[in-house]
Residue, then its C-alpha position, 0 to 999 in steps of 0.5 A: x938731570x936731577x941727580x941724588x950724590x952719594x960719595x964713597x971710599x973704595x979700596x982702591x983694587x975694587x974701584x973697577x969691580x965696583x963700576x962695572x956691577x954698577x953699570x950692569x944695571x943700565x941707568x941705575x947711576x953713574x960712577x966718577x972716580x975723584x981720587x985714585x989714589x984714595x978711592x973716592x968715587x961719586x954716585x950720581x943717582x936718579x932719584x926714581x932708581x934710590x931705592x934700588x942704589x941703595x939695595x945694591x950698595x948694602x949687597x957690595x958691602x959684603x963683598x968690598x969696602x965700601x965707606x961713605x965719605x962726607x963731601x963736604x970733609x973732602x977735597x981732592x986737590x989734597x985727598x982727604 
C-alpha cells in the first residue's frame, strides 16, 4: 500500500494518547513508535485520508506536543 510518512516527536507520556485517538478514526493512519525514549513515532497515511491526517494533527497540537521531525536528520540506532 501507497502510504504518505509523516515522522513526530512526541512527549513521550503522550505516546499512548496519541495512538489510541489516531486509531479511533479506523484507517485514518497507522502509528509506529521509533524511539521510546525520544518519542518518535512514524505515521504512515492513505493518501486519500491527508487531508483529514493533517486536520487531526493541527487539533493534537493543542493538546500535546507534537513536532515534526525530519527523517532524513534521525537515526534511531543513536536518537537524535
Amino acid at each position: 500500500m501507497n502510504t504518505v510518512q509523516k515522522y513526530f516527536r512526541v512527549n513521550p507520556r503522550d505516546m499512548v494518547y496519541v495512538k489510541s485517538i489516531v486509531e479511533s478514526y479506523g484507517g485514518l493512519a497507522v502509528l509506529s513508535t521509533l524511539d521510546r525514549q525520544n518519542g518518535i513515532m512514524v505515521w504512515m497515511i492513505p493518501p486519500h485520508r491527508l487531508k483529514e491526517t493533517e486536520e487531526l494533527i493541527a487539533s493534537l497540537k493543542k493538546e500535546v506536543t507534537l513536532e515534526p521531525v525530519d527523517p532524513t536528520q534521525y537515526n534511531p540506532s543513536r536518537g537524535r
